[in-house]
RORO-679672 format. One record per residue (C-alpha): x, y, z; residue number from 1; residue in one letter. Coordinates in steps of 0.05 Angstrom, whole numbers, plus 32768, in hexadecimal, padded with zeros to 4 digits. Layout:
<atoms>
+------+-------+------+------+------+
! east ! north !   up ! resi ! resn !
+------+-------+------+------+------+
!    X !     Y !    Z !  NUM !    A !
...
+------+-------+------+------+------+
</atoms>
This chain:
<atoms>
+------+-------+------+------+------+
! east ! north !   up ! resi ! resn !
+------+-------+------+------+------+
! 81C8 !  8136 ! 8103 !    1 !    X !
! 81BF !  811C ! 8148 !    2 !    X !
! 81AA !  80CC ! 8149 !    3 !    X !
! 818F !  80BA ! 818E !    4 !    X !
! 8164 !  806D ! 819A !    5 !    X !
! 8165 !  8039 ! 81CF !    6 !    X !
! 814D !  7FF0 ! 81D4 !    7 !    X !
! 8163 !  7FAB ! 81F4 !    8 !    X !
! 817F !  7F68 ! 81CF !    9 !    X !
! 819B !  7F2E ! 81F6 !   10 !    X !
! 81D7 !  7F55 ! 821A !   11 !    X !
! 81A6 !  7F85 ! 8237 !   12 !    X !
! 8189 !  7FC7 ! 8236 !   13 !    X !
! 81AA !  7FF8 ! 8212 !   14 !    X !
! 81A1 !  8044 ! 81F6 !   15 !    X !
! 81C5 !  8061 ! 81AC !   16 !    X !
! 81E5 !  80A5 ! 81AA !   17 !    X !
! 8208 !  80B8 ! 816B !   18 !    X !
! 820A !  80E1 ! 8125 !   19 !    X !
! 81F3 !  80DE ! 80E5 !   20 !    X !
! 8219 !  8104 ! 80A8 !   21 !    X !
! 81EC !  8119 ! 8073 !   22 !    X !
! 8226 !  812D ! 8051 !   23 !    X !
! 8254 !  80EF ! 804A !   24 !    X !
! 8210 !  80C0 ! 805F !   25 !    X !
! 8235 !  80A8 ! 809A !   26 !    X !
! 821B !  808E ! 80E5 !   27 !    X !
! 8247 !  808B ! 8127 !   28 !    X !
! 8222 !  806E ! 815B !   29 !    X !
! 8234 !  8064 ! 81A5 !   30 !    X !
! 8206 !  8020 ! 81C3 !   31 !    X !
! 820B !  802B ! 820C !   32 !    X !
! 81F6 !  7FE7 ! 8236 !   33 !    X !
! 81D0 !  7FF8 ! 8277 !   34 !    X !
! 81E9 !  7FD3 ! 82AC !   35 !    X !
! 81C5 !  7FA1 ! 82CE !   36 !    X !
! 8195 !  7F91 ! 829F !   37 !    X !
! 8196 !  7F52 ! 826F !   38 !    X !
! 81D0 !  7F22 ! 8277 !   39 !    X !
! 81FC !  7F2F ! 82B0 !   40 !    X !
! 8237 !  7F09 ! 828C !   41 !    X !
! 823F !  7F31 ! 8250 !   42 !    X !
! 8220 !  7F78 ! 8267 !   43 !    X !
! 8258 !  7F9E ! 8284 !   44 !    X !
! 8232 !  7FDF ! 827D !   45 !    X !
! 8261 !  7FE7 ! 8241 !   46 !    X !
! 825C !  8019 ! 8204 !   47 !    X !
! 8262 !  7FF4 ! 81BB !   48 !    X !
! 8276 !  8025 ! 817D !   49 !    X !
! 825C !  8027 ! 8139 !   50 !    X !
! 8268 !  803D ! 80FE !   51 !    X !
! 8242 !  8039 ! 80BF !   52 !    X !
! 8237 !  8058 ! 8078 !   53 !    X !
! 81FF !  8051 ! 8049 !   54 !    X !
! 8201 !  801B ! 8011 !   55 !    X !
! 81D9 !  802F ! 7FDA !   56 !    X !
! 81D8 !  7FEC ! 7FB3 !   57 !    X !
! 81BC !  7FC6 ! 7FF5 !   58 !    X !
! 8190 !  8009 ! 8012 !   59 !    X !
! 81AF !  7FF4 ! 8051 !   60 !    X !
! 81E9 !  801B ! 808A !   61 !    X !
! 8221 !  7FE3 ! 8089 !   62 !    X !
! 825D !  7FE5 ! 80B2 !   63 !    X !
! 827D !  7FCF ! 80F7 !   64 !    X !
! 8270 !  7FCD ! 8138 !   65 !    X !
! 82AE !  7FCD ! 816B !   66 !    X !
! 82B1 !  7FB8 ! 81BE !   67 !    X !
! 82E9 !  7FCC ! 81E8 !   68 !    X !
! 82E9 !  7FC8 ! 822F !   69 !    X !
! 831F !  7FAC ! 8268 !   70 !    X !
! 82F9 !  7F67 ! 825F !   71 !    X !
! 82EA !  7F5D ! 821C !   72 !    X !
! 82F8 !  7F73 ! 81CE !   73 !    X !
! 82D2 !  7F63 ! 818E !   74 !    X !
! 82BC !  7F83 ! 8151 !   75 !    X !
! 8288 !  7F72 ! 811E !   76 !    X !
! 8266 !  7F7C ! 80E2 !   77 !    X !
! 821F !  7FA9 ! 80F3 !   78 !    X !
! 81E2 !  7FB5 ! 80B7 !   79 !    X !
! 81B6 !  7FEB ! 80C4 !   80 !    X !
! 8176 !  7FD9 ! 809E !   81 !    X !
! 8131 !  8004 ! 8091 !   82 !    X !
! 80F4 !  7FD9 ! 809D !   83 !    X !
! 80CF !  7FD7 ! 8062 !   84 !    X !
! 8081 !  7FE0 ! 8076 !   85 !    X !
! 8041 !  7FD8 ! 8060 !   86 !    X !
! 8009 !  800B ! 806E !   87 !    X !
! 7FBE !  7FF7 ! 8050 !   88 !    X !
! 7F8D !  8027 ! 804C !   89 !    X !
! 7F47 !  8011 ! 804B !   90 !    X !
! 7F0E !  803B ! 8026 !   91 !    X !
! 7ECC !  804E ! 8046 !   92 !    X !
! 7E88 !  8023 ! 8038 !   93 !    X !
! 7E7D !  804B ! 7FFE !   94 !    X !
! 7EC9 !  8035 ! 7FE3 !   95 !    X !
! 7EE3 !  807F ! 7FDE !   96 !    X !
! 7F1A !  809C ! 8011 !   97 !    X !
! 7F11 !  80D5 ! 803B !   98 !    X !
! 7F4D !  80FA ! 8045 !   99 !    X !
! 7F42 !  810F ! 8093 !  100 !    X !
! 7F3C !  80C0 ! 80A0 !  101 !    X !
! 7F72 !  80A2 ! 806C !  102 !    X !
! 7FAC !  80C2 ! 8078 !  103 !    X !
! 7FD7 !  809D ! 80AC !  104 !    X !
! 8015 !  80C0 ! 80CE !  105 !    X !
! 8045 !  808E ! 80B1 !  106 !    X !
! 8038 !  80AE ! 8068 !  107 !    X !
! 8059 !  80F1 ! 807F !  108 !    X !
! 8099 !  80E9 ! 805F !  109 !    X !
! 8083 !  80C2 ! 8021 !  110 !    X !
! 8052 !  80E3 ! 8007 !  111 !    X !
! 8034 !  812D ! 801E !  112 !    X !
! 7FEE !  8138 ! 8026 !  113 !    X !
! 7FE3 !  816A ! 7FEC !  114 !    X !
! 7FF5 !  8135 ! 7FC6 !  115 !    X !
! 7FCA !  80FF ! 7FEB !  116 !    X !
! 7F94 !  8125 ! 7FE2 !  117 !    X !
! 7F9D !  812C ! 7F92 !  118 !    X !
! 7F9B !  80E4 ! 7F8B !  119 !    X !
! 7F63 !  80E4 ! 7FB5 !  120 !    X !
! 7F3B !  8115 ! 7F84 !  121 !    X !
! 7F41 !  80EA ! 7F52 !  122 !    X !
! 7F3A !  809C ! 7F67 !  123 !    X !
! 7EFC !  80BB ! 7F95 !  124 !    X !
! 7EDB !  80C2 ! 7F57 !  125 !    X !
! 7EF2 !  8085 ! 7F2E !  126 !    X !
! 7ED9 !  8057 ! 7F66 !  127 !    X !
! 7E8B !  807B ! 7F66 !  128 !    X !
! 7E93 !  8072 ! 7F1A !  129 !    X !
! 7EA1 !  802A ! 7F22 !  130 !    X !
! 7E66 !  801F ! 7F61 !  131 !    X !
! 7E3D !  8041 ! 7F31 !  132 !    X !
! 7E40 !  8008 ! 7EFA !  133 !    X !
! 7E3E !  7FD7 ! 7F2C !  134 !    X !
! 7DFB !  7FF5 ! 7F3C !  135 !    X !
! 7DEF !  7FF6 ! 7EF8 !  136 !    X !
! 7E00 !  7FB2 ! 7EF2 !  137 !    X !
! 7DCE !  7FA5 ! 7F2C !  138 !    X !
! 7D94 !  7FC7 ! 7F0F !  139 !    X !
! 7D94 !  7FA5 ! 7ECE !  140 !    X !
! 7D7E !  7F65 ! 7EF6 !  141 !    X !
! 7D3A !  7F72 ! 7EFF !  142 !    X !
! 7D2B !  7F91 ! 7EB8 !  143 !    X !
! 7D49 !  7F4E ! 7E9B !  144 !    X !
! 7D1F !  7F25 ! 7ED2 !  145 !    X !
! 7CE3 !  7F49 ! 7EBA !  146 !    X !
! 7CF4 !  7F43 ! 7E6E !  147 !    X !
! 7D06 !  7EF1 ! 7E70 !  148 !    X !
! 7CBE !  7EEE ! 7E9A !  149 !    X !
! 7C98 !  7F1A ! 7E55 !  150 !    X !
! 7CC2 !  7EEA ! 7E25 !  151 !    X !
! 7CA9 !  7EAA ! 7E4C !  152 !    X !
! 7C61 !  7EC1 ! 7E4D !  153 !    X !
! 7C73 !  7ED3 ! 7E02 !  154 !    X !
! 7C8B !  7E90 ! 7DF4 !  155 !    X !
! 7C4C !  7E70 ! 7E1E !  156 !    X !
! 7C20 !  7E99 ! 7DE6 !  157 !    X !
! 7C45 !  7E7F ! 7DA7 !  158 !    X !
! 7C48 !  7E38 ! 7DBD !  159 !    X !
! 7C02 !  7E3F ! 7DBF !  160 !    X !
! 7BEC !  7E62 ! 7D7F !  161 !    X !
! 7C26 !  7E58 ! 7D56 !  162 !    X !
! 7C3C !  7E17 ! 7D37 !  163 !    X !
! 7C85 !  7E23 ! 7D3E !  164 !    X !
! 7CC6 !  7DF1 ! 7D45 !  165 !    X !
! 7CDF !  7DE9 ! 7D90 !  166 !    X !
! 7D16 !  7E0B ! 7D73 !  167 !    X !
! 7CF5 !  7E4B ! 7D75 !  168 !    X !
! 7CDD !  7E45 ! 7DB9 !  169 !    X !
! 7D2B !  7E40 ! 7DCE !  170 !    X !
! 7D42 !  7E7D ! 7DA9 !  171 !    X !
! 7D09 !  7EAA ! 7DC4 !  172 !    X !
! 7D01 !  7E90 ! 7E0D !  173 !    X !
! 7D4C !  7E87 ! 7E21 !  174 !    X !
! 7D80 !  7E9A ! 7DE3 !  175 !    X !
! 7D61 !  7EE6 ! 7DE8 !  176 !    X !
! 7D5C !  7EFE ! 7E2D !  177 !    X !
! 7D9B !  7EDF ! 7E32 !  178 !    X !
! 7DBF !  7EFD ! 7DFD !  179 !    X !
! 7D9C !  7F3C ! 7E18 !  180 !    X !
! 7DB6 !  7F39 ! 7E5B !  181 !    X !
! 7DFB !  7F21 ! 7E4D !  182 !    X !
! 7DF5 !  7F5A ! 7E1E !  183 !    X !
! 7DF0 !  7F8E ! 7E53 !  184 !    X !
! 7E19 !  7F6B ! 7E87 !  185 !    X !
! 7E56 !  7F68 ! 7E5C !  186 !    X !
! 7E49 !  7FAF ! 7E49 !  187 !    X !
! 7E4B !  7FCC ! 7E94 !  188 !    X !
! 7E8A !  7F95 ! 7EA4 !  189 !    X !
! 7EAF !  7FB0 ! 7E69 !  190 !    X !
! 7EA8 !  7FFD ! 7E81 !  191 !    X !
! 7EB9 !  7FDF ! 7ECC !  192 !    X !
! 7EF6 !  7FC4 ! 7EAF !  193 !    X !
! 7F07 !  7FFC ! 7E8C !  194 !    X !
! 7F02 !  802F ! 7ECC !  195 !    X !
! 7F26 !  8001 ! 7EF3 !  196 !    X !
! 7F63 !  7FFB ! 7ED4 !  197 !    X !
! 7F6B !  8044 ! 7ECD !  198 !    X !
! 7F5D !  8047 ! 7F13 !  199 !    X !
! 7F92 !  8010 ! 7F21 !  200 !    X !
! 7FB9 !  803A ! 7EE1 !  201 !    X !
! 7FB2 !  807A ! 7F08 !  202 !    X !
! 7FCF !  805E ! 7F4B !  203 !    X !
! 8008 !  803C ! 7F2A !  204 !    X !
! 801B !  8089 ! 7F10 !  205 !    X !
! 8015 !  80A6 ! 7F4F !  206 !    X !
! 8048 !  8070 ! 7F6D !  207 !    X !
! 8075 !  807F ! 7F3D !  208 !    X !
! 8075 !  80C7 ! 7F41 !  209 !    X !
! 8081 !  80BD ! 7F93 !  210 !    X !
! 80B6 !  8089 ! 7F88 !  211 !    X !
! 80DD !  80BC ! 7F5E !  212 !    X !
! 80CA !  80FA ! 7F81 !  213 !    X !
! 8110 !  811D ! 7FA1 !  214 !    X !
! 80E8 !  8137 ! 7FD5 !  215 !    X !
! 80C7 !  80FB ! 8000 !  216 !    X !
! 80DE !  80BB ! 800F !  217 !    X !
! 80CA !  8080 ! 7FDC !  218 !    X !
! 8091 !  8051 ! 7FDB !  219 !    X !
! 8062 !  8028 ! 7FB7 !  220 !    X !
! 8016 !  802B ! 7FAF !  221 !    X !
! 7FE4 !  7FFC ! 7F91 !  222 !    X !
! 7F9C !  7FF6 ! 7F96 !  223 !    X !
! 7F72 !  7FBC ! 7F9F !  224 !    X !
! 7F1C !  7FB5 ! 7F95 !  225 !    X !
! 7EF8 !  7F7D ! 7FB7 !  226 !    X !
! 7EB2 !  7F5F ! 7FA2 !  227 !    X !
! 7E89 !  7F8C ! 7FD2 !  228 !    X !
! 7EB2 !  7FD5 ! 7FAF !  229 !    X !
! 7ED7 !  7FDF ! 7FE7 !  230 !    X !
! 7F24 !  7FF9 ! 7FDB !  231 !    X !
! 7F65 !  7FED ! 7FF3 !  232 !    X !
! 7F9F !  801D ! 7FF5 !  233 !    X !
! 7FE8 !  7FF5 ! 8001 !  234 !    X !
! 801D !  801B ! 8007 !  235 !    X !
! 8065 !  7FF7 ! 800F !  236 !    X !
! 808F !  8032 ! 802D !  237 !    X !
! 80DA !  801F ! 8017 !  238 !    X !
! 8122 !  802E ! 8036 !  239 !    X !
! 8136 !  806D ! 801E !  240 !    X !
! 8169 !  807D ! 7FE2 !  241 !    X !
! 81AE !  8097 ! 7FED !  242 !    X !
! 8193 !  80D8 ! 7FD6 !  243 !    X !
! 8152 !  80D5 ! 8005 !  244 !    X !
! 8175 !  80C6 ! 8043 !  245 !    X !
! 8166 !  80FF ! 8061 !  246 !    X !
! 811E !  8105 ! 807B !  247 !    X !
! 80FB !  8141 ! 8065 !  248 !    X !
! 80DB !  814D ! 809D !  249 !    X !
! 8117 !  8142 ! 80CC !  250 !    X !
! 811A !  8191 ! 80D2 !  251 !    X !
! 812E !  8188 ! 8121 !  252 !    X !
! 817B !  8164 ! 810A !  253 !    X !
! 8167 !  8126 ! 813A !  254 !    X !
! 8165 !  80DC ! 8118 !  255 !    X !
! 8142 !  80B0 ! 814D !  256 !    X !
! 8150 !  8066 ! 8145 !  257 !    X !
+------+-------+------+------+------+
</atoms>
């Protein structure tokens, strides 16, 4: 596989020709300095070598680097690292996804779209669930407004015609609608709860089934709910495993750095 790049550190500007063996999971790289550019003491226009294989326990190319030239010799150690990323995906107002929107680039080669669009079909759904007890939640407000108005027009009429203990008054004015309310509230939080974790449950299955998956590169996904039911996708894309190195859609045999 043909590895190509370029870039600039504080020799100068420089391009990367080289290999990469997906056989023996090894990179030789030529770093050619362009001349003129950067420091005009240490850029000779001169071509460093490198040579690197893949270290499963660190997830990182390590090897050497090596200069020779007429004016100067030195080698090196040289890490090749992946950049571990972050990608967040926010939700529409309503907090579901819509696949034509959601799916960045990026994901390509972690996860495919078929199988974007399964978890999709089912968190899509979860979240309406959840805005719907919200809504719920909402609506019982003004049924228990009106109810702890009846009980304190209630409570005006028994003062007046019954010769009861304060006590009474308490229980029936405030200890009922209350216990009414919380009643309902806890009733709707509880279901909330419940269709939130297995939305969080569902999520955390999905990641795992990615991470292991022999055909895309791995990753991590969570999901996170704010106050106004609004969803966050994060997805930590991770260096690939010895077995993954090859990307799957690297059909071309180029690696660009």
């Amino acid at each position: 596989m043909k590895v190509t790049g370029s870039g600039s550190d504080d020799i100068g500007v420089f391009t990367i020709d080289g290999t990469y063996s997906t056989e023996i999971n090894r990179i030789d790289l030529t770093k050619t300095y362009q001349l003129g550019t950067g420091n005009s003491l240490e850029n000779f226009g001169h071509q460093v070598t490198i040579q690197l294989t893949w270290d499963k326990t660190n997830y990182q190319f390590e090897g050497i680097w090596n200069i020779e030239t007429d004016r100067y010799c030195d080698k090196g150690r040289f890490e090749l690292k992946f950049n571990t990323k972050l990608i967040q995906i926010q939700s529409d107002s309503d907090g579901t996804f819509n696949i034509d929107s959601s799916y960045p680039q990026q994901l390509n080669s972690y996860v495919t779209r078929e199988n974007y669009l399964r978890l999709l079909s089912i968190i899509n759904p979860l979240m309406k669930e959840i805005k719907t007890y919200k809504r719920y939640k909402l609506a019982c407000l003004m049924p228990c407004v009106f109810l702890f108005m009846v009980v304190l027009i209630f409570g005006f009429f028994w003062r007046a015609y019954v010769n009861a203990p304060s006590v009474f008054y308490i229980i029936v004015e405030l200890l009922v609608p209350i216990g009414i309310i919380r009643t309902i509230v806890n009733t709707i939080d509880s279901k909330t709860i419940l269709v939130t974790e297995k939305l969080k449950a569902t999520v955390k299955t999905f990641s795992d089934e990615t991470f292991a998956s022999p055909f895309t590169n791995p990753s991590e996904w969570t999901i996170q709910i704010d106050d106004f039911l609004k969803c966050t996708l994060s997805i930590k894309l991770l260096p690939p495993s010895q077995k993954d190195l090859v990307n799957t859609e690297a059909t071309t045999n180029s690696f660009i750095l």
